[in-house]
C-alpha positions in Angstrom: 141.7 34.7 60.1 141.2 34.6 56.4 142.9 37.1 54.0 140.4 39.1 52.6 140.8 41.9 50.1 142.1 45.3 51.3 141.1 48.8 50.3 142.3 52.5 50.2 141.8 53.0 54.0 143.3 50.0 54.5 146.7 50.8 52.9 146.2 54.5 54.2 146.3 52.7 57.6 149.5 50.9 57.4 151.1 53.8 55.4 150.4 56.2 58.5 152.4 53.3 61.0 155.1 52.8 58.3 155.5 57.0 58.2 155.4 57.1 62.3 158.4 54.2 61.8 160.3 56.4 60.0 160.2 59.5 61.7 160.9 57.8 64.9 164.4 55.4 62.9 162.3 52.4 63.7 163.0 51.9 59.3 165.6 53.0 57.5 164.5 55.1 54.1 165.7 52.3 51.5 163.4 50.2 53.5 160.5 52.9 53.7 160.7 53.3 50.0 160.3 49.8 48.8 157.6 48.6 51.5 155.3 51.8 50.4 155.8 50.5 46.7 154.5 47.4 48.3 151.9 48.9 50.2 150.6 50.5 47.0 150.4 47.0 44.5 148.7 45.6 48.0 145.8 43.7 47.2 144.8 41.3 50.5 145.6 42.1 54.1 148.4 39.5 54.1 150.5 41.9 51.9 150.4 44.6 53.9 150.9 42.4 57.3 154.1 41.6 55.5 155.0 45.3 55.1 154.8 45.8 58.9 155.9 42.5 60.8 159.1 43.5 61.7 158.3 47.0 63.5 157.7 47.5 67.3 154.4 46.3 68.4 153.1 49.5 68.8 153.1 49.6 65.2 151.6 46.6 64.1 148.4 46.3 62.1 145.4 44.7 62.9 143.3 44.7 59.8 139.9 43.5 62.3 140.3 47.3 63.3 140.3 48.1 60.4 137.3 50.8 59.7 135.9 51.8 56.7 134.9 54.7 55.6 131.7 56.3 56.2 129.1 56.8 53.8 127.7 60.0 52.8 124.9 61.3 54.7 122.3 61.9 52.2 119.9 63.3 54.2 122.7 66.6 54.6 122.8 66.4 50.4 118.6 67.1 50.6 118.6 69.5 53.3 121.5 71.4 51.9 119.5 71.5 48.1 116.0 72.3 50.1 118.1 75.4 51.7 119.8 76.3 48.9 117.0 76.7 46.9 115.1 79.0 50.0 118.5 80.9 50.1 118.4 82.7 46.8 114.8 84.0 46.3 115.4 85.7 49.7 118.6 86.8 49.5 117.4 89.6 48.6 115.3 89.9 52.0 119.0 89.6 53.9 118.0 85.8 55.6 119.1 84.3 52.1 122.6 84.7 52.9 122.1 82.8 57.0 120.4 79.7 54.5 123.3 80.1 52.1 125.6 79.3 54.5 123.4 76.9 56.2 123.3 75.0 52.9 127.5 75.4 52.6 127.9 73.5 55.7 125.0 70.8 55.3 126.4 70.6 51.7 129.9 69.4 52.8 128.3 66.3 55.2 126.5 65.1 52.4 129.2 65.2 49.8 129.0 62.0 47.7 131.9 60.5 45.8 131.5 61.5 41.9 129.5 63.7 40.0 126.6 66.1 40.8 124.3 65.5 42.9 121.7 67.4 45.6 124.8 68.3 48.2 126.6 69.8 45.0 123.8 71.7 43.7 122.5 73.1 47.7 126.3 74.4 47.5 126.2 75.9 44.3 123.2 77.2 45.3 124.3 78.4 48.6 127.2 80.4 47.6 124.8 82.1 44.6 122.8 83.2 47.2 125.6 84.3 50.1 126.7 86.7 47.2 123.8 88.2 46.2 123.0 88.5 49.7 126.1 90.8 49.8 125.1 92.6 47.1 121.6 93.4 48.4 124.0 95.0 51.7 126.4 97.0 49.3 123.4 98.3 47.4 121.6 99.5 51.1 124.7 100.9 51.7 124.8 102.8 48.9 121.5 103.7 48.7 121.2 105.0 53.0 124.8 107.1 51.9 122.7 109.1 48.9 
């Protein structure tokens, strides 16, 4: 196999087995310490094969298993600004607040990495509209108790 370059999940990965060592005295603490210092300055999958040779085979890495992560769905960014931006005109109607919500949850499967983008703005939008939503309730409230 040839070494190839490793990433976050990567190091997350042999982190989690050299944690599970630990707590189970398969690696003393001093050793713990240095090999996640290792782990960390880790730049191909040979360095971090080296961090985990010596534990039990149940705790050996296999960096062709390695998985990595999944990409944002962008679809859930768009559907959770389209709802969003239903959401607060008719929160005031009471069915804002079910598409606020609606846009919430579709806004967190369609998160991106950095910066703003149409998942942020569906939540932003979202929330606006849960709130005013329960504002239009109070004020029915109010207003049947008069």
């Amino acid at each position: 196999m040839r070494d190839e370059r490793i990433g976050t999940v990567h190091r997350t990965q042999v982190i989690d087995l050299l944690n599970q060592a630990l707590t189970e005295g398969s690696l003393p603490e001093s050793d713990y310490d240095a090999r996640i210092v290792a782990v960390g300055s880790a730049t191909y999958a040979s360095d971090l094969l080296a961090q985990v040779q010596d534990l039990p085979p149940r705790l050996q890495w296999d960096p062709r298993n390695a998985a990595p992560p999944a990409p944002p769905d962008r679809n859930a960014g768009r559907g959770a600004l389209i709802l969003g931006l239903m959401a607060v005109p008719l929160s005031f109607c009471l069915i804002g607040g079910i598409l606020g919500v609606a846009a919430i949850v579709l806004s967190t499967r369609g998160r991106g990495a950095h910066g703003v983008g149409p998942a942020l703005i569906g939540r932003v939008l979202g929330i606006v509209s849960v709130v005013l939503t329960i504002g239009a309730v109070a004020a029915l409230v109010v207003a049947a108790r008069s």
